[in-house]
C-alpha positions in Angstrom: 62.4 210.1 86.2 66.0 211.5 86.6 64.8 212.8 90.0 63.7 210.3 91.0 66.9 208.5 90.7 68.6 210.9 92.2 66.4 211.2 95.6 67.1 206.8 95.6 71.0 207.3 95.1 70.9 209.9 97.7 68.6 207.9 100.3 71.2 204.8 99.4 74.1 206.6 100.5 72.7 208.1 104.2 71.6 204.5 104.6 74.6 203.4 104.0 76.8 206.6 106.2 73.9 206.1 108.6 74.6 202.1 109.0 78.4 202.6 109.2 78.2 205.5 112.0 76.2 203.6 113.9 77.9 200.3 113.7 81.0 201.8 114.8 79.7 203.7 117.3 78.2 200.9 118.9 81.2 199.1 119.1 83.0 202.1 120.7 80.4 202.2 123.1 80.5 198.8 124.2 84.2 198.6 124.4 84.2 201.6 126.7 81.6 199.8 128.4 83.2 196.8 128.9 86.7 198.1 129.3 85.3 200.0 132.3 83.2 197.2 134.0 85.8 194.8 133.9 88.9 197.0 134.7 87.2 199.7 137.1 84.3 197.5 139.3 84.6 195.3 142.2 88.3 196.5 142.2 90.5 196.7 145.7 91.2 200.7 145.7 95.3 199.7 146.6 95.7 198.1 143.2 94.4 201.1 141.1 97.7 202.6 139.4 97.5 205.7 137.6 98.0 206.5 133.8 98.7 210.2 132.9 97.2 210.9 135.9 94.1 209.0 136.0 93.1 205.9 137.5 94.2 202.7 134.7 90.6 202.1 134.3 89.6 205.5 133.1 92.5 205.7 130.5 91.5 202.8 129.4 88.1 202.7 129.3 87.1 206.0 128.7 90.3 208.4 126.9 91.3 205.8 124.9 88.3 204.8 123.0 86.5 208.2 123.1 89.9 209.8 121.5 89.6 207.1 119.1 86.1 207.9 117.9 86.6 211.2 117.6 89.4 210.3 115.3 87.9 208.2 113.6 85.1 210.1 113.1 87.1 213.1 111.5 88.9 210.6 109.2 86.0 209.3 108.2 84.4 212.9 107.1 87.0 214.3 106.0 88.7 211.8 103.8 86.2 208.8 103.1 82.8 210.1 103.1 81.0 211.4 99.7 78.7 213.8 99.4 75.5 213.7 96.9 76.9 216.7 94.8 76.9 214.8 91.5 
């Protein structure tokens, strides 16, 4: 019985790590996506300005949220995350 428990509590939290990770990364993904389609296409080539070096559209669209995943991704797993070592 107490295994049993212990196999639900542990499938109930990967559910729930599972649902969050790929909620977020979803949205990432789609703000990247969108960023990038409606800053980068269609676009007259004399209006691109450069950020850091690369074209607005690609800071923005790309670095910006891909940096921020990967932040919060080690935030998350590092600091908010729990383990099943109970």
């Amino acid at each position: 019985m107490e295994d049993t428990k212990k196999r639900r509590n542990s499938y109930l939290l990967c559910l729930k790590e599972f649902k969050i990770g790929a909620v977020v990364t979803a949205v990432f993904i789609a703000i990247s996506c969108l960023t990038s389609y409606f800053m980068g296409y269609g676009r007259d080539p004399k209006t691109l300005k450069l950020v850091f070096g690369f074209p607005d559209w690609v800071f923005w669209g790309v670095l910006i949220p891909w940096f921020s995943i990967v932040l919060f991704t080690t935030i998350y797993g590092l600091f908010i995350m729990k383990g099943d070592e109970n």
